[in-house]
N, C-alpha and C positions, 0 to 999 in steps of 0.2 A: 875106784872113784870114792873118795873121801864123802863122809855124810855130806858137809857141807857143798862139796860140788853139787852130790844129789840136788840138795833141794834147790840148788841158785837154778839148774838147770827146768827143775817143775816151774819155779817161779817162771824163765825165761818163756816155755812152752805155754805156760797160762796168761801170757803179757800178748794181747791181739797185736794193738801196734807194733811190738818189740817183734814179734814173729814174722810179721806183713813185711820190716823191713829185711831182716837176716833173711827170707826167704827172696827176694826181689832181688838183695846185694847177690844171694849165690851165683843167681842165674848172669850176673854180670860179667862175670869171669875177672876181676881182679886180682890183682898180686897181696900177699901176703895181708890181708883182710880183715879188719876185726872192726864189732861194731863195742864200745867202750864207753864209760866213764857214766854222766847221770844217766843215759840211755837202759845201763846195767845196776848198778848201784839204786839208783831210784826206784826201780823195780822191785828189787830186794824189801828196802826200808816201806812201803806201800804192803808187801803183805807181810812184812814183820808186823807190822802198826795197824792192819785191818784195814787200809785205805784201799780205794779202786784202782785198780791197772791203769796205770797214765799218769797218776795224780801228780803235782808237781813239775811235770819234765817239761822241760824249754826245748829238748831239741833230741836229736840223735847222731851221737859222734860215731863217725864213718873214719877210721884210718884206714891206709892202704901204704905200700911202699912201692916206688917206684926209682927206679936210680934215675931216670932222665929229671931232674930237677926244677927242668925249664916250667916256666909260668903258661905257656902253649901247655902243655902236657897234661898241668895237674886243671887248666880250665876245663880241656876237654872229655876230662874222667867228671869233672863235677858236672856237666851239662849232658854227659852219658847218663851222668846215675838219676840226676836233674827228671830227664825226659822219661825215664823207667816207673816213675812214680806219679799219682794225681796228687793234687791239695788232698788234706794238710799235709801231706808226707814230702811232696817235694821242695817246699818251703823248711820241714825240718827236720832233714838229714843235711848237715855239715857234713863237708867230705874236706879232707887232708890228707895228701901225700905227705907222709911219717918222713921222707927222705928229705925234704924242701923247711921241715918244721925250723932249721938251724939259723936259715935264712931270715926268719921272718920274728922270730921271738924275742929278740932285744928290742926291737924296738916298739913290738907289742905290750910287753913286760918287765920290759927293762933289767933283766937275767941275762947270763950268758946260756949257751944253748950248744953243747957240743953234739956233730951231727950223728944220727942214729944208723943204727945196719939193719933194721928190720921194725916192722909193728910193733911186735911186743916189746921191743925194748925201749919201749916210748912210756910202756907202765910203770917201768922204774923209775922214772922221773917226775909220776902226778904228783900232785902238792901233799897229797894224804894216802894212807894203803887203803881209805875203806872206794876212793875214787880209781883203783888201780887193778879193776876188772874188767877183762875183755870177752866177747865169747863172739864165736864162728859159727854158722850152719852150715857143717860137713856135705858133700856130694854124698853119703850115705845114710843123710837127716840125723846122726849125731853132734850134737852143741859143745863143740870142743869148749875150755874155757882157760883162757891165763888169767891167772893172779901172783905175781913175782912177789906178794907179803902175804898169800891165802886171803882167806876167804871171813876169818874170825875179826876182823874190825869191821868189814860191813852188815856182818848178820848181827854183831851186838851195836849195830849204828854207833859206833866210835872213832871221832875226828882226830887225828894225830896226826902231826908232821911229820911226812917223809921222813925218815931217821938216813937218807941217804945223799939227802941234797939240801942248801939252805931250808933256811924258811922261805917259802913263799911273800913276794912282796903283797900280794893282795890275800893274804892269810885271811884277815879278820873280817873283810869282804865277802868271801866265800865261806867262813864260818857262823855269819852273818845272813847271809841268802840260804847255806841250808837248813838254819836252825828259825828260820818264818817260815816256813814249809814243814817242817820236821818237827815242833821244840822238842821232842823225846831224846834226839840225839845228845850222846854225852862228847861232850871236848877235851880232849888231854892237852893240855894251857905246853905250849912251846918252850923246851927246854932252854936257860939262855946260851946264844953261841956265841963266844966272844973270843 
């Protein structure tokens, strides 16, 4: 385990909410599972910067992968995880079937969206590598963790564009929301792609 896993993991472990949820998701028995993106990343930047456990965070991203794609299918996993939690937690964990994501992204975002074979490979595709961390609560209470870019743009809070996929249409959006929450975070300004 790389330093940096080390400590995203202490982070994770010292995050109440962030633990309440990974531990709740385990017992759910899911497929291929990872709780991801501001859920983890915000976490990180909060005791980089001395801020309290929570601070910032709108919600908690729940993937899961499920081949059946159907809208029945991934309802009834959200209204399972839904009922496993009291307020505020049931209100914000967002739950997505990774497998369904292909479906629904154009016309959320207006991107194309080729469809995915698994959780993790839904991190290669966030808008930025320091939002492209995921982490599991193991059946052995070890916090497994993917990062398909590491771990070194979110513990030096720096924003950079996916170097794997366009820009992001709502780049500035999003670099916008987290630097009102954050302003310490640095920006690396979008290479032009033409």
């Amino acid at each position: 385990m790389t330093d940096l896993n080390a400590r995203l993991v202490e982070i994770v472990r010292a995050d109440p909410g962030l633990m309440h949820v990974l531990t709740t998701v385990r017992g759910l028995g899911l497929n291929d599972w990872r709780v991801f993106s501001g859920a983890v990343y915000q976490s990180v930047w909060n005791a980089v910067t001395g801020r309290p456990a929570g601070y910032g965070r709108k919600d908690y991203d729940l993937g899961y992968f499920d081949p059946d794609t159907s809208w029945d299918a991934e309802d009834a996993v959200i209204r399972r995880v839904a009922a496993a939690f009291d307020e505020p937690f049931r209100s914000d964990v967002e739950v997505r079937n990774q497998a369904r994501v292909h479906l629904w992204f154009m016309d959320r975002f207006g991107e194309p969206y080729e469809p995915l074979t698994g959780t993790d490979e839904a991190l290669t595709r966030f808008v930025a590598p320091a939002f492209a961390v995921g982490v599991r609560l193991e059946a052995d209470d070890r916090i497994s963790v993917a990062a398909p870019f590491g771990l070194e743009d979110v513990f030096s809070m720096t924003l950079r564009p996916n170097p794997n996929r366009p820009l992001a249409k709502g780049w500035d959006r999003v670099v916008a929301s987290a630097r009102a929450r954050w302003p310490e975070i640095q920006v690396i300004a979008p290479a032009s792609r033409g």
